[in-house]
PDB file of N, CA, C and O in Angstrom:
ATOM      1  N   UNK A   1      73.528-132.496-149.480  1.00  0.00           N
ATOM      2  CA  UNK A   1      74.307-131.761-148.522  1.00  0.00           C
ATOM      3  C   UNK A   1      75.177-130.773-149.286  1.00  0.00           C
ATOM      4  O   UNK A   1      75.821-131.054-150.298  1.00  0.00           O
ATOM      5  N   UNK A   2      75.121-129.488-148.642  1.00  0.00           N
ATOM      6  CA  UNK A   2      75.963-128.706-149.574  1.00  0.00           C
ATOM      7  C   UNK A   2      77.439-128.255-148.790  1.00  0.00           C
ATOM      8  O   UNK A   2      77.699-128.513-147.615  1.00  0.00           O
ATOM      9  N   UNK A   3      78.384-127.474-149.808  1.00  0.00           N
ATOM     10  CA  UNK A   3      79.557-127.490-149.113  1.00  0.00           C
ATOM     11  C   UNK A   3      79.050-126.061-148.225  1.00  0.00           C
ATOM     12  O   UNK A   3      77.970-125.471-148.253  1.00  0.00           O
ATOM     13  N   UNK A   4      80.504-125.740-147.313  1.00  0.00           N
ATOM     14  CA  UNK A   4      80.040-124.894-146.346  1.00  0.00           C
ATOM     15  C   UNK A   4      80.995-123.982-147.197  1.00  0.00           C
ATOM     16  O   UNK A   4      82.078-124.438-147.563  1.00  0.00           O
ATOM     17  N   UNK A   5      80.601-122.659-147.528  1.00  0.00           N
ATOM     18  CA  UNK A   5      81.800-121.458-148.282  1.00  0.00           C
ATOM     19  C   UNK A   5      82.331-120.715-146.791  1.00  0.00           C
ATOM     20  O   UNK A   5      81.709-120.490-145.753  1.00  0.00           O
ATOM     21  N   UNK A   6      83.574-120.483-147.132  1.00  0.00           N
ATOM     22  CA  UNK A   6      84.600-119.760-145.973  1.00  0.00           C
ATOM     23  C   UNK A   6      84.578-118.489-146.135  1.00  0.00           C
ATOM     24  O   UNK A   6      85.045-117.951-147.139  1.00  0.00           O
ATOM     25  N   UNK A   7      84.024-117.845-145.150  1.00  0.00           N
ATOM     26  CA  UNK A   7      83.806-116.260-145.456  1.00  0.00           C
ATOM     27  C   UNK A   7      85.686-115.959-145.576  1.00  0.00           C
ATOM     28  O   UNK A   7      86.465-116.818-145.162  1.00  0.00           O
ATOM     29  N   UNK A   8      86.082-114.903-146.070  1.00  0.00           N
ATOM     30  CA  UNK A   8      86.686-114.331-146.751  1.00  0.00           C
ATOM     31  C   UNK A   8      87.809-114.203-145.350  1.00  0.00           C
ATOM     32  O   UNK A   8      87.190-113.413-144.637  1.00  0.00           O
ATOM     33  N   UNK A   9      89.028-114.533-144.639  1.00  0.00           N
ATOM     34  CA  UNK A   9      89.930-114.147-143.946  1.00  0.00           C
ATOM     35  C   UNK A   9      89.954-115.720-143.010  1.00  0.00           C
ATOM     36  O   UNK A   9      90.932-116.055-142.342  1.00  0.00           O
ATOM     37  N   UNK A  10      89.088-116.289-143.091  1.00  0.00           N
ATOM     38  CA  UNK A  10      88.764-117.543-141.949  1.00  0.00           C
ATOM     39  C   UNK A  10      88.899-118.340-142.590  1.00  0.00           C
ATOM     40  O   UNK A  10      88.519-118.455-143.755  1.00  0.00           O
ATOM     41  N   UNK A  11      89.518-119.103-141.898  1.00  0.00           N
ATOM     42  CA  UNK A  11      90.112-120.858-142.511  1.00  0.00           C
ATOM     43  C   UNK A  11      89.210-122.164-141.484  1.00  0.00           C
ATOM     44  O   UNK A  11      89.450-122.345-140.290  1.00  0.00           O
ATOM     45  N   UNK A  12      88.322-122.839-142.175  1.00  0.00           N
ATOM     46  CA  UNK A  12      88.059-123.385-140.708  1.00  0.00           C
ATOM     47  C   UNK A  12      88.905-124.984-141.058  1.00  0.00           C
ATOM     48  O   UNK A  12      89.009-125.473-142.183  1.00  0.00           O
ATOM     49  N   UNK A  13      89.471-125.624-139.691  1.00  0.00           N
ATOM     50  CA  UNK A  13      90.474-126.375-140.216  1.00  0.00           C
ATOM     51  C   UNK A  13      90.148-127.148-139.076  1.00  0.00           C
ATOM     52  O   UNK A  13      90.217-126.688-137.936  1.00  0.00           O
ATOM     53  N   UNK A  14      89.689-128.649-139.417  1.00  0.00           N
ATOM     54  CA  UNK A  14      89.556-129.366-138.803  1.00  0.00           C
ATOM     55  C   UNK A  14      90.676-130.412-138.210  1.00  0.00           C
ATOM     56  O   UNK A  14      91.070-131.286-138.982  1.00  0.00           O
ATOM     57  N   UNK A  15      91.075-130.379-137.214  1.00  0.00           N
ATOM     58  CA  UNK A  15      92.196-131.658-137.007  1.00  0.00           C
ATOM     59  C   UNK A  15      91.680-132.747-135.999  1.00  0.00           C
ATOM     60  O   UNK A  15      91.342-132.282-134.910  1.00  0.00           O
ATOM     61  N   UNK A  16      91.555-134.111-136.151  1.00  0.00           N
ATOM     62  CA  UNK A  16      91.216-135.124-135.694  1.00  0.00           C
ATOM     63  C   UNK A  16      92.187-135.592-135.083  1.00  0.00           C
ATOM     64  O   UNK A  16      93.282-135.070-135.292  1.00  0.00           O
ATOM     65  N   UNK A  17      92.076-136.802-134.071  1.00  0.00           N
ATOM     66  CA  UNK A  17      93.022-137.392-133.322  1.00  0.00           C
ATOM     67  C   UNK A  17      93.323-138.864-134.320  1.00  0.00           C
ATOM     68  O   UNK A  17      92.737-138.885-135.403  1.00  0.00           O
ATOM     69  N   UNK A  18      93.833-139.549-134.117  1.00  0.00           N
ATOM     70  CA  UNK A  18      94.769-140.474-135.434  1.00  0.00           C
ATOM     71  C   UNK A  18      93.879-141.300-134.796  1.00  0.00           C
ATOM     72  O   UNK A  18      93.377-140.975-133.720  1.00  0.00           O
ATOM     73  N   UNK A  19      93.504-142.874-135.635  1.00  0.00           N
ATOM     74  CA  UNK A  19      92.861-143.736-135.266  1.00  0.00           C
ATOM     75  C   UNK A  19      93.850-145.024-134.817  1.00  0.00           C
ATOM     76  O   UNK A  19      94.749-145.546-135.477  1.00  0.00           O
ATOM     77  N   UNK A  20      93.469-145.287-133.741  1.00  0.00           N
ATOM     78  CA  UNK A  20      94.283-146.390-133.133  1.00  0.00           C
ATOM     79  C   UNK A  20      93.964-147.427-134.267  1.00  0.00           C
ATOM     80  O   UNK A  20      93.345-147.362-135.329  1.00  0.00           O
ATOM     81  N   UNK A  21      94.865-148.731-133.379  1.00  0.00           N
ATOM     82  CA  UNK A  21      94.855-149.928-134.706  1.00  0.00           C
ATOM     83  C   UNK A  21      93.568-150.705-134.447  1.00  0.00           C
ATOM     84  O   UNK A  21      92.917-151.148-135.393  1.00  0.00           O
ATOM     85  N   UNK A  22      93.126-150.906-132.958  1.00  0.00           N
ATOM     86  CA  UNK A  22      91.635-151.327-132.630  1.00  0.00           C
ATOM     87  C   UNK A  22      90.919-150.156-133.590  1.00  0.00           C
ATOM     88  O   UNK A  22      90.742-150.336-134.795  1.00  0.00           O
ATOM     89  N   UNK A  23      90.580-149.082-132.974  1.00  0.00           N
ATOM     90  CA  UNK A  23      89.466-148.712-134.142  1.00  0.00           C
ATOM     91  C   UNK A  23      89.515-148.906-135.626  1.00  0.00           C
ATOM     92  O   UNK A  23      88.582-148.961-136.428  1.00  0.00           O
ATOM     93  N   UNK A  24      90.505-148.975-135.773  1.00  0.00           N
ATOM     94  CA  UNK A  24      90.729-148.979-137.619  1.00  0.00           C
ATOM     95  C   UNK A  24      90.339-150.397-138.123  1.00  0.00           C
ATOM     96  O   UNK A  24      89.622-150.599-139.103  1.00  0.00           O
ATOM     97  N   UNK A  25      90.883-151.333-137.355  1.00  0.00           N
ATOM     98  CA  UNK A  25      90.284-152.492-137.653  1.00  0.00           C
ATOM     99  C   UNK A  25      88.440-152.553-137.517  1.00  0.00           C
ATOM    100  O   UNK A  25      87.743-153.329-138.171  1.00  0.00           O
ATOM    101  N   UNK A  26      87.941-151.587-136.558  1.00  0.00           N
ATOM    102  CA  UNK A  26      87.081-151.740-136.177  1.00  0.00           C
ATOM    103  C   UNK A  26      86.164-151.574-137.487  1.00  0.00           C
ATOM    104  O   UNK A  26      85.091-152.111-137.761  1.00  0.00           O
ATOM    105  N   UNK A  27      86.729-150.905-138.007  1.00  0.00           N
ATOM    106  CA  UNK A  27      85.977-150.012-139.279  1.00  0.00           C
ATOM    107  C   UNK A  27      86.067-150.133-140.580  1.00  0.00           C
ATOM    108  O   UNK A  27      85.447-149.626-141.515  1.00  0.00           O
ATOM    109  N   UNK A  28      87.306-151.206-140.467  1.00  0.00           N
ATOM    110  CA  UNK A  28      87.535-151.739-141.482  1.00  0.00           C
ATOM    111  C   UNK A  28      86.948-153.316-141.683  1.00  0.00           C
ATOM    112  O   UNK A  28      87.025-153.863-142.783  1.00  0.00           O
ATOM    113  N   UNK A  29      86.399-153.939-140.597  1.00  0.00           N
ATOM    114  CA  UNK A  29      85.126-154.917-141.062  1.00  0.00           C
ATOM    115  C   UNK A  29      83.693-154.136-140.811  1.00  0.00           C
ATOM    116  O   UNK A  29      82.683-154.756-141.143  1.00  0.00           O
ATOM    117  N   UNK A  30      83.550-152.926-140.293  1.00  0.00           N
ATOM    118  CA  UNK A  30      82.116-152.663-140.515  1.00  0.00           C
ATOM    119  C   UNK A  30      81.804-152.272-141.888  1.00  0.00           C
ATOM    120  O   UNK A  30      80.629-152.083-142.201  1.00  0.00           O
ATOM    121  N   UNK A  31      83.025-152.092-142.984  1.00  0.00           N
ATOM    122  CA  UNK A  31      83.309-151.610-143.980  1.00  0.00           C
ATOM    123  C   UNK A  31      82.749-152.688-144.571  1.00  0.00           C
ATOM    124  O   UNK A  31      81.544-152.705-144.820  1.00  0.00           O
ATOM    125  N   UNK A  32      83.665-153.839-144.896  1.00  0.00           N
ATOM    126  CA  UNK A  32      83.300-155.169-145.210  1.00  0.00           C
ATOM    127  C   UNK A  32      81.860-155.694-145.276  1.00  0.00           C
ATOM    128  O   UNK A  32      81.139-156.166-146.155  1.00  0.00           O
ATOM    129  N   UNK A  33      81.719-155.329-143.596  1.00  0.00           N
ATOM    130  CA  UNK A  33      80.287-156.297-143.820  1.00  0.00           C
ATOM    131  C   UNK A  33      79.255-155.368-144.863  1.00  0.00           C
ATOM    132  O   UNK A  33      78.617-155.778-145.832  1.00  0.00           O
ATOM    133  N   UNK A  34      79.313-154.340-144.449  1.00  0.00           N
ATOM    134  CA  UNK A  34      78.568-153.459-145.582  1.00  0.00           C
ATOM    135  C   UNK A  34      78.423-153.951-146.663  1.00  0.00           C
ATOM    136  O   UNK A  34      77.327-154.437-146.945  1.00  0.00           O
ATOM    137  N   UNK A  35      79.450-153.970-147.555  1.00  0.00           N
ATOM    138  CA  UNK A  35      79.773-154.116-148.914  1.00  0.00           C
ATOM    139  C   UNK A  35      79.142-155.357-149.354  1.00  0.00           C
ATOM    140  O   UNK A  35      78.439-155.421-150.363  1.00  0.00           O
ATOM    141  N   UNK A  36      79.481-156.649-148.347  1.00  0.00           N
ATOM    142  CA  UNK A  36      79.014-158.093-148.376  1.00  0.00           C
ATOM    143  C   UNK A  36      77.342-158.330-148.141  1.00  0.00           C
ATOM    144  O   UNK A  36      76.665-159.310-148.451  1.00  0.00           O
ATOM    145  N   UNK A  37      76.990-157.228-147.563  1.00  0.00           N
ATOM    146  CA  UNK A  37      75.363-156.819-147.699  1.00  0.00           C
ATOM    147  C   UNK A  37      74.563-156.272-148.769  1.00  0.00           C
ATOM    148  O   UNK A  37      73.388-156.461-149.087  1.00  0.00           O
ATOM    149  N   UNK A  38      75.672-155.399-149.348  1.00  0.00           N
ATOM    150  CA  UNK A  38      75.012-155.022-150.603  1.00  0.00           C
ATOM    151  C   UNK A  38      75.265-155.738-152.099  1.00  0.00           C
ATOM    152  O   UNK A  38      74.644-155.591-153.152  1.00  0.00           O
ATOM    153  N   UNK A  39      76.574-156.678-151.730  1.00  0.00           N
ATOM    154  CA  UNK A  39      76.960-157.480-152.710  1.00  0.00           C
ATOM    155  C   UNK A  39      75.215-158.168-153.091  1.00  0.00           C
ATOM    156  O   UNK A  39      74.355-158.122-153.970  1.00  0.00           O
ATOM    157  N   UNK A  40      75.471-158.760-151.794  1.00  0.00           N
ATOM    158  CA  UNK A  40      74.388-159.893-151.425  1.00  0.00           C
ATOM    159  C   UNK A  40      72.872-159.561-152.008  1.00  0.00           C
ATOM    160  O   UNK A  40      72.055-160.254-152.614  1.00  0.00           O
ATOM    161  N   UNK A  41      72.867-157.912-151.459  1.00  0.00           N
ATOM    162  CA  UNK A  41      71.058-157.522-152.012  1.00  0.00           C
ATOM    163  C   UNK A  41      71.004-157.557-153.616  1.00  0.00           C
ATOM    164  O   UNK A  41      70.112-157.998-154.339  1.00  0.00           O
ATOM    165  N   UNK A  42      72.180-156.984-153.939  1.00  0.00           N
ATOM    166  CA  UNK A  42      72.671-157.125-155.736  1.00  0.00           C
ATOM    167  C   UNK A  42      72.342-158.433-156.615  1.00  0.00           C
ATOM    168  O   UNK A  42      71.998-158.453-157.796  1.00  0.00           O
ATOM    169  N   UNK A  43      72.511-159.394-155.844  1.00  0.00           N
ATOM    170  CA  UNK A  43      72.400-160.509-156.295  1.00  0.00           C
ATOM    171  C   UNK A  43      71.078-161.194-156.254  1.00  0.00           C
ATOM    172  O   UNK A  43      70.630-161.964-157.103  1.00  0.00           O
ATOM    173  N   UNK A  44      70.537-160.817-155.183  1.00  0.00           N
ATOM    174  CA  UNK A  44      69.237-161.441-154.833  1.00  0.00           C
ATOM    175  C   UNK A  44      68.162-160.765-156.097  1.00  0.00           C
ATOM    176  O   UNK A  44      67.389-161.327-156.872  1.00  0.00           O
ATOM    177  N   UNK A  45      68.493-159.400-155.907  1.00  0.00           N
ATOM    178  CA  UNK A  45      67.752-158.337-157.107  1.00  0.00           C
ATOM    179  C   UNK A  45      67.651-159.440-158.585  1.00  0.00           C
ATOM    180  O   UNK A  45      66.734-160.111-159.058  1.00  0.00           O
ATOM    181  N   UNK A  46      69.269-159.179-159.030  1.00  0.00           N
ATOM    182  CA  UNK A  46      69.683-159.810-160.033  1.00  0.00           C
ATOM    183  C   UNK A  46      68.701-161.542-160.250  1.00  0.00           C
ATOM    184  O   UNK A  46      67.678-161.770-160.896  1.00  0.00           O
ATOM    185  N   UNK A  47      69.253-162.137-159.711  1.00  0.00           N
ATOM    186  CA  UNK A  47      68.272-163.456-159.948  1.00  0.00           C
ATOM    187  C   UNK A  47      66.326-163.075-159.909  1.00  0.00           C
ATOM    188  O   UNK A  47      65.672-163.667-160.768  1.00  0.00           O
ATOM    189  N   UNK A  48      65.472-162.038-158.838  1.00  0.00           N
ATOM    190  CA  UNK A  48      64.795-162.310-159.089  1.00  0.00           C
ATOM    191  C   UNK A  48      64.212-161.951-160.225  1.00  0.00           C
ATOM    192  O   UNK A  48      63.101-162.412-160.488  1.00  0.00           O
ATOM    193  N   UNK A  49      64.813-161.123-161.047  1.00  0.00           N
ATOM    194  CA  UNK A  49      64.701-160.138-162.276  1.00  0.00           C
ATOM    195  C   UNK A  49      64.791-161.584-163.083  1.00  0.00           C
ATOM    196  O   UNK A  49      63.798-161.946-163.714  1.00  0.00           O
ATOM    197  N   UNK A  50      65.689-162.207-163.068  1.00  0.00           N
ATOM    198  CA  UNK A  50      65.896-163.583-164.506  1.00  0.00           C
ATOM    199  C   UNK A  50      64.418-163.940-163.857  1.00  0.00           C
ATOM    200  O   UNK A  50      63.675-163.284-164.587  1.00  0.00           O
ATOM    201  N   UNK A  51      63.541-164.639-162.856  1.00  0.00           N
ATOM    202  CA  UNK A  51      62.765-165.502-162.566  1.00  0.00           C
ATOM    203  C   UNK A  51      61.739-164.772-163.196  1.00  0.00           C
ATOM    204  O   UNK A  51      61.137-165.162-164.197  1.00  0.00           O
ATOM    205  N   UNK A  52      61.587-163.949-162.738  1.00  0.00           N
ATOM    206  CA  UNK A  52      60.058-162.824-163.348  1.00  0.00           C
ATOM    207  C   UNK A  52      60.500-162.963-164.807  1.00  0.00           C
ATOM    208  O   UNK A  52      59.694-163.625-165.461  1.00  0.00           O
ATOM    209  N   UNK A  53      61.643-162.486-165.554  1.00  0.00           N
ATOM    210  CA  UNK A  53      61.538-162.128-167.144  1.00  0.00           C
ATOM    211  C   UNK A  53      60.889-163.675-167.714  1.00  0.00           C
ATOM    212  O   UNK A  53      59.960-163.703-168.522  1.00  0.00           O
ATOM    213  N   UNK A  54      61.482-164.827-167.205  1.00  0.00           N
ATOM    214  CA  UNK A  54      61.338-166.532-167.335  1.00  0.00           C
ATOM    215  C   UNK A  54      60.873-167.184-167.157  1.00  0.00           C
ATOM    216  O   UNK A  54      61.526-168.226-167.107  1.00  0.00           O
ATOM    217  N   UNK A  55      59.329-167.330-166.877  1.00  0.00           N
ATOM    218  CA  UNK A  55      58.544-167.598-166.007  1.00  0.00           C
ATOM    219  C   UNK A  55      58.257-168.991-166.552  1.00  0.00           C
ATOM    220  O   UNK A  55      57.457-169.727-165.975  1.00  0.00           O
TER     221      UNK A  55
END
């Protein structure tokens, strides 16, 4: 993805609305579970790599 260049006099300026405390929480375990998914695939990788080198 590339950045977007600002033609020359134009500012483009994005302003968002603030995130309530429900959404933030919301996003802050979809965050989590993520991470705990990829922890998880990391690991699975990891061990089957020892089984194959160890046979």
């Amino acid at each position: 993805m590339r950045q977007i260049k600002e033609p020359e006099g134009i500012d483009f300026v994005i302003e968002s609305k603030p995130l309530t405390n429900t959404k933030r929480k919301e996003i802050s375990e979809l965050i989590k579970t993520l991470k705990n998914k990829k922890a998880a695939r990391k690991r699975r990788i990891k061990r089957n790599k020892k089984t194959v080198e160890n046979p």
